[in-house]
Backbone as numpy.savetxt, mean C-alpha at the origin, in Angstrom:
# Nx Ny Nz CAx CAy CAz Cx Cy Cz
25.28 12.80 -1.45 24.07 12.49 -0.67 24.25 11.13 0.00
24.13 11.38 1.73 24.20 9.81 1.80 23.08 8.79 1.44
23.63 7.25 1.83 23.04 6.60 1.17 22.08 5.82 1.95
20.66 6.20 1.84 19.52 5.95 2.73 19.64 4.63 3.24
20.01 3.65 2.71 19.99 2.18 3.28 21.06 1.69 3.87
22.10 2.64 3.81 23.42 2.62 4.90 22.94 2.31 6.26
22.15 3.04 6.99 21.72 2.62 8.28 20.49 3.02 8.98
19.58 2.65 10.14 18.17 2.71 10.16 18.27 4.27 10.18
19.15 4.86 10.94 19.13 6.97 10.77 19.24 7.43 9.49
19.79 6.43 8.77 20.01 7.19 7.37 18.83 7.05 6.82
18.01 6.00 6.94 16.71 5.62 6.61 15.99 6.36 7.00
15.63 6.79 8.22 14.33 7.70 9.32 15.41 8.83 8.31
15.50 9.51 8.60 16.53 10.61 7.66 15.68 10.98 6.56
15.89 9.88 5.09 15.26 9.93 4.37 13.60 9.79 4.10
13.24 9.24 5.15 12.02 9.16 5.40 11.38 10.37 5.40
12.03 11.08 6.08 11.76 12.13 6.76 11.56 13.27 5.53
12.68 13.28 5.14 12.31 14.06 3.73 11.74 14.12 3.33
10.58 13.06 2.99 9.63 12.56 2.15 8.08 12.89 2.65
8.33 13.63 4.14 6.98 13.49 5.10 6.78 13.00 5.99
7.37 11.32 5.84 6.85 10.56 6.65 7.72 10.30 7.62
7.53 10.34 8.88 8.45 10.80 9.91 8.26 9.22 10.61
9.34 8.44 10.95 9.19 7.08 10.92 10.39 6.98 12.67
9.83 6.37 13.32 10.76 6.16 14.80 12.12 5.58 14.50
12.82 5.03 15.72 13.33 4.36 16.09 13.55 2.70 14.85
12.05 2.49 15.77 11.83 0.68 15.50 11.09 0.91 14.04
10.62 1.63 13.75 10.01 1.18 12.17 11.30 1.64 11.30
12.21 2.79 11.21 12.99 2.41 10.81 13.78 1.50 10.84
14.40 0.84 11.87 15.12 -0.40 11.87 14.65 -1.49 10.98
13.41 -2.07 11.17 12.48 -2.53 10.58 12.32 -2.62 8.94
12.22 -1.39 8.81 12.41 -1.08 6.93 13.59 -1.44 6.61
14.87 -0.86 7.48 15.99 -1.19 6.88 16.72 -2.59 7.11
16.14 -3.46 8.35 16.52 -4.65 7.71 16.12 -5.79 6.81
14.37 -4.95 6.78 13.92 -5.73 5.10 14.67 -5.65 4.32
14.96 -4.36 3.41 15.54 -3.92 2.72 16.97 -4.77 2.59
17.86 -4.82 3.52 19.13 -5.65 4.19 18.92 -7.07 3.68
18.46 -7.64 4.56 17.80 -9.20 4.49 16.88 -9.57 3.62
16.32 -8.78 2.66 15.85 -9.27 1.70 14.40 -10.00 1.97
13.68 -9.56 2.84 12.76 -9.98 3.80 11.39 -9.07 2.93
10.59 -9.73 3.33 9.20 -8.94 3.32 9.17 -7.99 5.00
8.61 -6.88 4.65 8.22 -6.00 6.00 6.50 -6.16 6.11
6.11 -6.86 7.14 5.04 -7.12 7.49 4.07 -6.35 8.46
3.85 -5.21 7.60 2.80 -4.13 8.76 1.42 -4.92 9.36
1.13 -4.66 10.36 0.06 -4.99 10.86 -0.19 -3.31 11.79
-1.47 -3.56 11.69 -2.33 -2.03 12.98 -3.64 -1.67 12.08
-4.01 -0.99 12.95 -5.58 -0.27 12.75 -5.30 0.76 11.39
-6.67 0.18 11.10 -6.78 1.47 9.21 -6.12 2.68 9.54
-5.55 3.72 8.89 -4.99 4.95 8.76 -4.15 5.06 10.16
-3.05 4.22 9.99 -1.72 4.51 10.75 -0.48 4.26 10.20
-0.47 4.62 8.76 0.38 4.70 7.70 1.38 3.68 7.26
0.36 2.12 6.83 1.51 1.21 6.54 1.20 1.40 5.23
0.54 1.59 4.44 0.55 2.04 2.86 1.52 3.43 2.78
1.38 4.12 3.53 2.39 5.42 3.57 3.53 5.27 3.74
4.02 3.84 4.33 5.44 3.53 4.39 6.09 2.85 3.22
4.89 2.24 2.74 5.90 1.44 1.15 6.04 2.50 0.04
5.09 3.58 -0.15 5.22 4.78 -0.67 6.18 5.96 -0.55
6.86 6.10 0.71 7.88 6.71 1.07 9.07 6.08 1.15
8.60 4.64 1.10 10.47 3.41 0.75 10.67 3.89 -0.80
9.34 3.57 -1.68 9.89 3.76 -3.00 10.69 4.96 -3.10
9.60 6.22 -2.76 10.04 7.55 -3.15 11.61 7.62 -2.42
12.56 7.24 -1.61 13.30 7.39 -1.09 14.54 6.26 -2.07
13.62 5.51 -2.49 14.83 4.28 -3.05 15.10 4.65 -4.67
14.05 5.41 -5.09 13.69 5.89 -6.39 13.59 4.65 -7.22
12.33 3.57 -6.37 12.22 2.46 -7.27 10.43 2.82 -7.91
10.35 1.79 -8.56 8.74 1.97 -9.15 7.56 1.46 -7.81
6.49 2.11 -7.38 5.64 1.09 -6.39 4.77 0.45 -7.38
4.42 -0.53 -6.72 3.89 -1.44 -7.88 2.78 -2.22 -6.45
1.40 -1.94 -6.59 0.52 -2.02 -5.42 -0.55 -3.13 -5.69
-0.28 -4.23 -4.44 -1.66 -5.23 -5.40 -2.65 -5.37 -4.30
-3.83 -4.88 -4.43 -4.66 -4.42 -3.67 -5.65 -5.64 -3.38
-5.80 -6.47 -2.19 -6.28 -7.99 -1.80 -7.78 -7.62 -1.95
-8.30 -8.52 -1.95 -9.73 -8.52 -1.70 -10.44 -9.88 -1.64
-11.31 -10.21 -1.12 -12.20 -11.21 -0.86 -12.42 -12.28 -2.77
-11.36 -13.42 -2.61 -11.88 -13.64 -3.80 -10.46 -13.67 -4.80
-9.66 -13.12 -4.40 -8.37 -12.48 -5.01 -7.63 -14.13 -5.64
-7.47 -14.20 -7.42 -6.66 -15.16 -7.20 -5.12 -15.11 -7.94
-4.41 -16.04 -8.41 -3.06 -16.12 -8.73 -3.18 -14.93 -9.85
-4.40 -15.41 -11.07 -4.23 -14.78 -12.16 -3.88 -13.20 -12.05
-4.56 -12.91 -11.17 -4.95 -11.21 -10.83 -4.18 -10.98 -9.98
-2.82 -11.73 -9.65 -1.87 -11.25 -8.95 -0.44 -11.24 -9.71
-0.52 -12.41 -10.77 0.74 -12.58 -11.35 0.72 -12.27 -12.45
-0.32 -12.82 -13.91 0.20 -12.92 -15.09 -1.56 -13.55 -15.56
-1.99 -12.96 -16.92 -3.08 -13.17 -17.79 -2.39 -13.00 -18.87
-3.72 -13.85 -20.06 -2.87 -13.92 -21.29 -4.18 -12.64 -21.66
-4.35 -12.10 -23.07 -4.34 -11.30 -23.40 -5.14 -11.98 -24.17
-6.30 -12.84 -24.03 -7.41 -13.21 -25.06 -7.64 -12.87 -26.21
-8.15 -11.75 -26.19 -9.23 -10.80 -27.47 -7.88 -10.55 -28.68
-6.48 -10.10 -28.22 -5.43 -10.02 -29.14 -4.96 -11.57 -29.18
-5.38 -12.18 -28.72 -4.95 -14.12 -28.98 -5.92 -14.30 -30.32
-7.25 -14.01 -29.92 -7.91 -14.21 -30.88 -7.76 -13.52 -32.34
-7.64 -12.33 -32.37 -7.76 -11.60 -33.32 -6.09 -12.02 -33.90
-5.08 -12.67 -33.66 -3.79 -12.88 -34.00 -4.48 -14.26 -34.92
-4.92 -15.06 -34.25 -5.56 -16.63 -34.39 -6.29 -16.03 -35.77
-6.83 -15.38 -35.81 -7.97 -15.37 -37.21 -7.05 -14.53 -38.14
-6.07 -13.61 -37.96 -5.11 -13.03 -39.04 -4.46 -14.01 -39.49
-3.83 -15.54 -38.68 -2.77 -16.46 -39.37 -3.71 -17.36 -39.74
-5.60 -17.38 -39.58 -6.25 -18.09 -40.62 -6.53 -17.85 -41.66
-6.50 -15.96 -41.79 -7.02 -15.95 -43.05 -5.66 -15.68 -44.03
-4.09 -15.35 -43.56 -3.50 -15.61 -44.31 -3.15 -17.09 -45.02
-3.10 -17.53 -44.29 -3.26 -19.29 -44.72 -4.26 -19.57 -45.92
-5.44 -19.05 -45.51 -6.54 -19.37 -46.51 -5.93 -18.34 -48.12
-5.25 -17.03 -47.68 -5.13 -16.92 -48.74 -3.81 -17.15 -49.78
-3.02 -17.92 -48.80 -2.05 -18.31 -49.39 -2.17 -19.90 -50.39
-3.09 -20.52 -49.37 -3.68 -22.31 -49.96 -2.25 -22.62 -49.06
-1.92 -22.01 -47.76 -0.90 -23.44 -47.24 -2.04 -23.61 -45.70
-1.27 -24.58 -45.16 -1.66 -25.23 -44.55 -1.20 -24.92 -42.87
-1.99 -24.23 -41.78 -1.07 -24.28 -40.66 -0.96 -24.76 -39.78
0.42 -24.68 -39.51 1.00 -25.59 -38.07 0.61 -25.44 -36.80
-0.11 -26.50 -36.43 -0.90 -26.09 -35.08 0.46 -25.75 -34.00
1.51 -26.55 -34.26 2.52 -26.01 -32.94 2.98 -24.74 -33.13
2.97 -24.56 -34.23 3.46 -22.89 -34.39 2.60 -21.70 -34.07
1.56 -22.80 -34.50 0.21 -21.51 -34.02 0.20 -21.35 -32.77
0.14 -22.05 -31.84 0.44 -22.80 -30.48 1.76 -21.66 -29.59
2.67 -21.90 -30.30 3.69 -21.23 -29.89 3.53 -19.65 -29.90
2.95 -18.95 -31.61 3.07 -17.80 -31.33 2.07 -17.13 -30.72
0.72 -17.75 -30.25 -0.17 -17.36 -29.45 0.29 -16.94 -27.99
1.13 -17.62 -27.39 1.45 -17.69 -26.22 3.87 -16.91 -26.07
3.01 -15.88 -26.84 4.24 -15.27 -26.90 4.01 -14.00 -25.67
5.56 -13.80 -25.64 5.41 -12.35 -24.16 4.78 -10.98 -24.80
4.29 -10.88 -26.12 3.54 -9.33 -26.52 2.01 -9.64 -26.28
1.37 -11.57 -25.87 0.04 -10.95 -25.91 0.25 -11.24 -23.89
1.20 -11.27 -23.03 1.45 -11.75 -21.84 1.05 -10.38 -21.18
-0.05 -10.38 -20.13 -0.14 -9.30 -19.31 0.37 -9.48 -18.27
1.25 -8.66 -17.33 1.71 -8.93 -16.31 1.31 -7.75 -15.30
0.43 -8.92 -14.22 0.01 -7.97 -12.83 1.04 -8.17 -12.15
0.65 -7.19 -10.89 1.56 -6.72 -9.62 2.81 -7.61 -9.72
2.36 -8.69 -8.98 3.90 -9.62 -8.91 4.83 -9.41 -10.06
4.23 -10.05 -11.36 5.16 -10.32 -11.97 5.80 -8.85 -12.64
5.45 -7.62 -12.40 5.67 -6.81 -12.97 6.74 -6.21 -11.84
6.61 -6.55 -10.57 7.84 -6.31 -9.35 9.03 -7.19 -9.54
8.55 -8.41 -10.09 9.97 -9.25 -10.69 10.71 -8.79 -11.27
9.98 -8.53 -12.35 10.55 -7.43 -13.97 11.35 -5.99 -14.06
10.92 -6.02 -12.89 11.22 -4.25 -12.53 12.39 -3.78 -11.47
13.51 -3.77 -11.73 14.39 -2.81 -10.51 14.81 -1.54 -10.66
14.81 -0.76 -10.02 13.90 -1.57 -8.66 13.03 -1.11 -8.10
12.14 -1.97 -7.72 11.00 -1.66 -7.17 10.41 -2.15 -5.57
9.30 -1.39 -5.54 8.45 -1.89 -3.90 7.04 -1.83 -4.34
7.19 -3.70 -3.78 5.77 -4.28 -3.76 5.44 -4.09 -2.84
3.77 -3.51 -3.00 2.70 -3.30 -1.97 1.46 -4.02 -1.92
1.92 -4.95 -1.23 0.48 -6.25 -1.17 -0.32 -5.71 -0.24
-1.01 -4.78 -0.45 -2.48 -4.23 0.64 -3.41 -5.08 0.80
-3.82 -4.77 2.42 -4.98 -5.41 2.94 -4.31 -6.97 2.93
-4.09 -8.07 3.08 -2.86 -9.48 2.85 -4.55 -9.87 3.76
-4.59 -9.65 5.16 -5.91 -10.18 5.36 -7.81 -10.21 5.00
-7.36 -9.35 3.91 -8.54 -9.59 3.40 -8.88 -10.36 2.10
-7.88 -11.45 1.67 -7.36 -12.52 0.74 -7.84 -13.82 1.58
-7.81 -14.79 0.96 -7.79 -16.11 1.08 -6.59 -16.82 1.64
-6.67 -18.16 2.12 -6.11 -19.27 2.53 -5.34 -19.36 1.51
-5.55 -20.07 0.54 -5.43 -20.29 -1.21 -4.45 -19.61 -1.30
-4.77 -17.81 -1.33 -3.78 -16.76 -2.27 -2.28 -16.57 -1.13
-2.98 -16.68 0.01 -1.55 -16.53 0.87 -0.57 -17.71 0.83
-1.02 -18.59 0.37 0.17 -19.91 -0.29 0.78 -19.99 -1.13
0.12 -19.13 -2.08 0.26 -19.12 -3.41 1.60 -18.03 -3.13
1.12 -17.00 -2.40 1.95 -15.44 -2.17 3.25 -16.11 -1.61
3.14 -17.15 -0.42 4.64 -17.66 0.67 5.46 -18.27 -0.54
5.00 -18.81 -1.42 6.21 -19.30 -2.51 6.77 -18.19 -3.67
6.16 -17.48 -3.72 6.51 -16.35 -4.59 7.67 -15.78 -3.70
7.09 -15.00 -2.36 8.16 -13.95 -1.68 9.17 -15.08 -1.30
9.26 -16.45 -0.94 10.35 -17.01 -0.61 11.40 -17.12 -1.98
10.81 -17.70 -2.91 12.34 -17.88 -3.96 12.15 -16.51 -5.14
10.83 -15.67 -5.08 11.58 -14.31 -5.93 11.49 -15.18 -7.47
10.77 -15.52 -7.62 10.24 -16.30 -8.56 9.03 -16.58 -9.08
8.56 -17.24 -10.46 7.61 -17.95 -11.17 7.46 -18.75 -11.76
7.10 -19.40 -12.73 7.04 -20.37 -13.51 6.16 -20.18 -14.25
5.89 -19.47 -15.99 4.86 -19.46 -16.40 4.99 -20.75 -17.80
4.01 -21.89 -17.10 4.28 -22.92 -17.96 4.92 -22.49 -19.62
3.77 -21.72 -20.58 4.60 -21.59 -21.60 5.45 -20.90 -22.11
6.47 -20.05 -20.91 7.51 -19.23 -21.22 8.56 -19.63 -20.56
8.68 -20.18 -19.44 9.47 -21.06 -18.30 9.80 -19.92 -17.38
10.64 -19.83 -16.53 10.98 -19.08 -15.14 11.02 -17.82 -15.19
10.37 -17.51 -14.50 10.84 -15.59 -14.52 11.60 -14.95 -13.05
12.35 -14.71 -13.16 13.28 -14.58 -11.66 13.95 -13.28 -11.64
13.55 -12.67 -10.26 13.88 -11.46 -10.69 15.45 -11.12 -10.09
16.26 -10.21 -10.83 17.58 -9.80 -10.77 17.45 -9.20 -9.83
16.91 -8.46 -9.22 17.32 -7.71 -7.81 15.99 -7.94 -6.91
16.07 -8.70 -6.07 14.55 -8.92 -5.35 13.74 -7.39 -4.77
12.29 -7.68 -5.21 11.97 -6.28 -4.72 12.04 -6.18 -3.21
11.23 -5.12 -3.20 10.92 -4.61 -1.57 9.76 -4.93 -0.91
9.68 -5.47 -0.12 7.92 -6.23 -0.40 7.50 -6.06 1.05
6.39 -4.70 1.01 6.02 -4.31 1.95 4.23 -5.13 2.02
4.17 -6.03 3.31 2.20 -6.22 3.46 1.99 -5.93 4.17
0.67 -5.86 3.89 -0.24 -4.43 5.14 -1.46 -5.36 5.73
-2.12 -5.49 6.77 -2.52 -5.94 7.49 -3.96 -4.87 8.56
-4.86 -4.79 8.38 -5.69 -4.41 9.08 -6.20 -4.93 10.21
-5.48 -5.98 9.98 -6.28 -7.52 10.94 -7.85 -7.85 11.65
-8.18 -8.04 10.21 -9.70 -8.29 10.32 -9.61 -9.72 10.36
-8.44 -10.77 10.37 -8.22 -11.96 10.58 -7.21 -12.18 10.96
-6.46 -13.18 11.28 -5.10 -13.45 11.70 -4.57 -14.30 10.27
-3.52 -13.44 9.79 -3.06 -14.31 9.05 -1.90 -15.68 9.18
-1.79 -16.37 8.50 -1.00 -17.90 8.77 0.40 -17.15 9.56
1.15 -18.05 10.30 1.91 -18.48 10.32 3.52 -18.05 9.45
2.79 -19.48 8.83 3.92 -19.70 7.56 4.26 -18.64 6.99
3.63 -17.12 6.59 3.45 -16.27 5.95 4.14 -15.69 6.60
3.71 -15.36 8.26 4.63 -14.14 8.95 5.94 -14.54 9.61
6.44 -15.85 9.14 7.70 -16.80 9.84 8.51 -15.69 8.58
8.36 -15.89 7.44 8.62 -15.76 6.28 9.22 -13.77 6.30
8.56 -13.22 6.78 8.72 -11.81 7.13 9.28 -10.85 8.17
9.84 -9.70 8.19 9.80 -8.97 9.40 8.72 -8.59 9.80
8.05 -8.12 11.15 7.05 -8.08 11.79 7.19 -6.32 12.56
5.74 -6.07 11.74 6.19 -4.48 12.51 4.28 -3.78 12.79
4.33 -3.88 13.81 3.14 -3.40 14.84 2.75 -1.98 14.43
2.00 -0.99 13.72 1.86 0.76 13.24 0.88 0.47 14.57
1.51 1.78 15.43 -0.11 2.08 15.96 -0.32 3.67 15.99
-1.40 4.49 15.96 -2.02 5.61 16.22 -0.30 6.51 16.91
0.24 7.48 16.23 1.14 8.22 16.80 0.45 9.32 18.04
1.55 9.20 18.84 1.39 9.95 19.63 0.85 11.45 19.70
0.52 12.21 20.62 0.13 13.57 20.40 1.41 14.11 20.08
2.73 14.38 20.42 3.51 15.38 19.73 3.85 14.70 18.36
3.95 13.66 18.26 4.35 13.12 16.60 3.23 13.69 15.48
1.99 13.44 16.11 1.04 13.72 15.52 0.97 15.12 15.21
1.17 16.08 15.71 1.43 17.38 15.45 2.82 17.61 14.31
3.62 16.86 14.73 4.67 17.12 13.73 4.55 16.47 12.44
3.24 15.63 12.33 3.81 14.84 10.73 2.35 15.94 10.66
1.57 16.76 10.87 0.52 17.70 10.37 1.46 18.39 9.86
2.40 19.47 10.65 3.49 20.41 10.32 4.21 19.62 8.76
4.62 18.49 9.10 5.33 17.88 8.06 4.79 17.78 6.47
3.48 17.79 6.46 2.75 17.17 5.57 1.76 18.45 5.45
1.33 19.36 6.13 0.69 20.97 5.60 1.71 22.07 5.67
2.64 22.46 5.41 3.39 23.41 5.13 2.90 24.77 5.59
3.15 25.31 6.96 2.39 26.11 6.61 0.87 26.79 7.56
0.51 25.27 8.19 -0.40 25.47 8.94 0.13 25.86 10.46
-0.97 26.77 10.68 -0.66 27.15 12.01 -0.64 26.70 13.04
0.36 26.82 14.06 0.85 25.77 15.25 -0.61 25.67 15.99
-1.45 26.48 16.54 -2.85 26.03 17.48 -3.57 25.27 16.43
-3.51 25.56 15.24 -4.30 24.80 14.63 -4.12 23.36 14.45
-2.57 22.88 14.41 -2.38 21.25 14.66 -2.53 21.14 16.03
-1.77 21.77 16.70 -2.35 21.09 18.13 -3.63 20.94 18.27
-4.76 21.76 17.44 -5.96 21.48 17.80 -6.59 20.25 17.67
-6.62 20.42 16.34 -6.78 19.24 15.41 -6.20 17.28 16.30
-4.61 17.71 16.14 -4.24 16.26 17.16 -4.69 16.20 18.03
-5.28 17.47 18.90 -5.62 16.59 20.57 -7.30 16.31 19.86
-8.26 17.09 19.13 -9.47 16.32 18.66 -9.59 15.65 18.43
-8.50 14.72 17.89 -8.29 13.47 16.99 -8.33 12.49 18.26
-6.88 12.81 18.95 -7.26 11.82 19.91 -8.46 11.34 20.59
-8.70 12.47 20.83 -10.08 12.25 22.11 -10.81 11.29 20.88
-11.14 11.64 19.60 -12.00 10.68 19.15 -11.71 8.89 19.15
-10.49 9.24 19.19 -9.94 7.56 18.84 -10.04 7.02 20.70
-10.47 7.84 21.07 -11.07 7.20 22.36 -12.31 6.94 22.84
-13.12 7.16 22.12 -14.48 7.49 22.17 -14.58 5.99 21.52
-15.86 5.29 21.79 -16.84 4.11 21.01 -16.87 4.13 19.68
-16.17 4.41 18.79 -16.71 5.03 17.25 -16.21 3.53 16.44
-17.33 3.37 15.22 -17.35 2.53 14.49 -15.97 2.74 13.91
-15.67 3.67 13.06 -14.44 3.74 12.53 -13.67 4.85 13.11
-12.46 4.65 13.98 -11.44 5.90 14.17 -10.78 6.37 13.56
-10.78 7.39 13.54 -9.53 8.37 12.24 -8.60 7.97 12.62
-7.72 7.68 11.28 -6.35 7.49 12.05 -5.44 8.96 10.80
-4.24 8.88 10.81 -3.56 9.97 10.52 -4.11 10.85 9.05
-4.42 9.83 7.99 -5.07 10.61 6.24 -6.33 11.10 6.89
-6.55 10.91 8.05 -7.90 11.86 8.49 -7.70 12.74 9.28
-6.68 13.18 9.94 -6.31 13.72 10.68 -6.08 14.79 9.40
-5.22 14.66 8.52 -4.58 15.21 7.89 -5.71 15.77 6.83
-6.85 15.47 6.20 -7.79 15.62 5.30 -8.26 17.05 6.27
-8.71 16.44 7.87 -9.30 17.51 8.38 -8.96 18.90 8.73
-7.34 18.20 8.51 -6.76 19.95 8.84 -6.61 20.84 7.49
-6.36 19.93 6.50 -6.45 20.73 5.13 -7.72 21.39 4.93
-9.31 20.62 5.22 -10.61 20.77 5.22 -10.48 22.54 6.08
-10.11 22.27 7.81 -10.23 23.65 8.17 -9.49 25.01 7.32
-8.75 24.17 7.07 -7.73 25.55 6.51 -8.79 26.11 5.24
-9.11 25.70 4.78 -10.02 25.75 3.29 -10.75 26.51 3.83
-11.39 26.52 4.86 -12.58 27.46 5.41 -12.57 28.45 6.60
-10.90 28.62 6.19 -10.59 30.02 6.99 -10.35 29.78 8.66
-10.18 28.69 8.91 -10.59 28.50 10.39 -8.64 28.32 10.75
-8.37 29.14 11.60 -6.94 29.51 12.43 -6.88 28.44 13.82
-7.97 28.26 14.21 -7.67 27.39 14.88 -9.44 26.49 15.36
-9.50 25.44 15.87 -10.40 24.72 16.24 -11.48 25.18 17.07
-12.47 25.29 16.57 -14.00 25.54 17.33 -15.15 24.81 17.08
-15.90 25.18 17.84 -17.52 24.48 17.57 -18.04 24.80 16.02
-17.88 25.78 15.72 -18.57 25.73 14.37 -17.96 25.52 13.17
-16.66 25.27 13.29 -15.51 24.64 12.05 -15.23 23.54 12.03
-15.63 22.87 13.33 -15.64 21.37 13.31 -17.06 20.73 12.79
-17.87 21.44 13.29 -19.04 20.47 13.02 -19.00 20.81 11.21
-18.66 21.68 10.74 -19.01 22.01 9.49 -18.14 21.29 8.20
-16.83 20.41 8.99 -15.74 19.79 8.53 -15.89 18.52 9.48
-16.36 17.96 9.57 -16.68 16.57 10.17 -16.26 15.72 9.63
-16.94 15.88 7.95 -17.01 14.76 6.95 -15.43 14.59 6.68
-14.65 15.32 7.09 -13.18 15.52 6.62 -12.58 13.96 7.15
-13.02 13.89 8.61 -12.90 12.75 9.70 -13.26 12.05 9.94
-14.59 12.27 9.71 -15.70 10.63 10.37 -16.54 10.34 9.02
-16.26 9.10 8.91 -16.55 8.55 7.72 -18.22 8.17 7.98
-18.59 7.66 9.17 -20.24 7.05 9.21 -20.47 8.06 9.75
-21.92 8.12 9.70 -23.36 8.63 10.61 -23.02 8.64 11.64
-23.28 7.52 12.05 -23.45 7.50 13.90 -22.20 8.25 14.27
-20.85 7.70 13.72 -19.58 8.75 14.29 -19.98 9.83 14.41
-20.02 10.82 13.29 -20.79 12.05 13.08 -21.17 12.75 14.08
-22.73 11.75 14.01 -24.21 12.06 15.14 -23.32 12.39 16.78
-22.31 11.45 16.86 -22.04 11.23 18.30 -21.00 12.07 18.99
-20.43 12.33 17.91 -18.90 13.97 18.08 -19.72 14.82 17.90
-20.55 14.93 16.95 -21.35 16.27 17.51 -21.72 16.86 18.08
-22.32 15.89 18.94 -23.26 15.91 19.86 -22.30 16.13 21.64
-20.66 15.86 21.20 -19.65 15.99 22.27 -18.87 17.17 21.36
-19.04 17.68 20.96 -18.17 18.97 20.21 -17.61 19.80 21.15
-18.64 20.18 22.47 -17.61 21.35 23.59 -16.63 20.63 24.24
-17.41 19.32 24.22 -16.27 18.48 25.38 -14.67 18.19 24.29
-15.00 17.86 23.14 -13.99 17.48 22.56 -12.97 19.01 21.99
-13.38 20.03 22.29 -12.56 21.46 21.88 -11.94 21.68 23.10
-12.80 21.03 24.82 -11.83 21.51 25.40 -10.29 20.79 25.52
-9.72 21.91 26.24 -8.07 21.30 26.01 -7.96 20.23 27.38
């Protein structure tokens, strides 16, 4: 079998296997992260498959994904390493009451020491992508984090490293794969994307779009993706709070198939909506364009 990281075709290749049907430039892209030892830095609009790409690196590399999901608030602890309290404690009161029933006396440094051993050490995302080869880290959403955590993150992905004061360095033997995803509900630093390869997802085209349906429903009938992709489009052209992007594309064609529908009409769409449009008003407003959006 060749060997997927041999070159960006061997890569799109394997990709491909997997579902996810990847160009030109995003393969190149993956494979000179991978190469260079780089973070791959997705940026584009919700559902245009940059979580689907660190998921199809693993499945292709046969490493572990290991996913740390950002959010408003996000800090080191809940990215790297917690100690394990409640078993700190309950360790702490077993070496008091043996003490008490022995009549000796204990050593606070020892106590000290075995409190802060690696069985009560929890290790999140990061440090568990250190630990692990091999693997692909998936730092989702990167702009919906802090100032703070993305500083914290540029020294981690640069030296592949930690420091947990009472255990000392943790460094990982084969650097992971370190895919971030980007919605860009902000612009993130600089420093962060100097640090990375840079790769733009946008909305696939109408024939791609038909082929990763084919790719990913086995099965479904050819008018029925074409239907489906050219509906899709027209919506992602329309005013809509949120546009479908491809896991909706793809929800909706599984949705028709479920309800018998061979190919796209007025009354299989409106009845499978929810498959696609996540708000109300979307909803209210394709509905209300349903002939216009069936025609071809």
């Amino acid at each position: 079998m060749p060997d997927p990281t041999s070159s960006p075709a061997a890569l799109a290749t394997a990709l491909r296997d997997t579902g996810y049907l990847a160009d030109d430039g995003l393969a190149t892209a993956a494979f000179l992260a991978m190469r260079m030892h780089r973070p791959l830095f997705c940026e584009g609009e919700p559902g245009t498959g940059k979580t689907a790409l660190a998921q199809a690196l693993a499945q292709v590399l046969g490493a572990e994904l290991i996913r740390l999901q950002c959010h408003d608030g996000i800090d080191a602890s809940q990215a790297l390493y917690d100690w394990d309290f409640p078993r700190q404690l309950l360790h702490l009161r077993s070496l008091e009451a043996s003490a008490a029933a022995s009549g000796e006396k204990l050593d606070a440094d020892a106590v000290e020491h075995s409190l802060y051993d690696q069985r009560f050490l929890l290790a999140r995302p990061i440090l568990r992508a250190l630990r692990t080869a091999p693997s692909v880290l998936l730092v989702d959403e990167i702009d919906r984090a802090d100032d703070e955590f993305e500083a914290f993150l540029l020294e981690v992905l640069t030296e592949h490293a930690v420091t947990i004061p009472e255990i000392g360095e943790v460094k990982a033997e084969a650097p992971p794969v370190v895919v971030l995803t980007s919605n860009r509900t902000r612009e993130v630093h600089d420093a962060l994307k100097r640090r990375c390869l840079y790769l733009w997802l946008d909305h696939p085209d109408l024939a791609r779009e038909i082929e990763i349906l084919h790719s990913r429903i086995p099965g479904i009938p050819e008018r029925l993706a074409s239907d489906v992709a050219n509906a899709v489009r027209k919506m992602r052209q329309t005013e809509l709070l949120k546009p479908p992007g491809v896991a909706e594309s793809l929800d909706w064609a599984r949705a028709l198939q479920l309800v018998g529908a061979r190919h796209l009409d007025v009354e299989s769409a409106a009845a499978t909506l929810g498959a696609v449009l996540k708000y109300r008003e979307d909803a209210d407003r394709i509905r209300a364009q349903l002939d216009t959006l069936m025609a071809s």
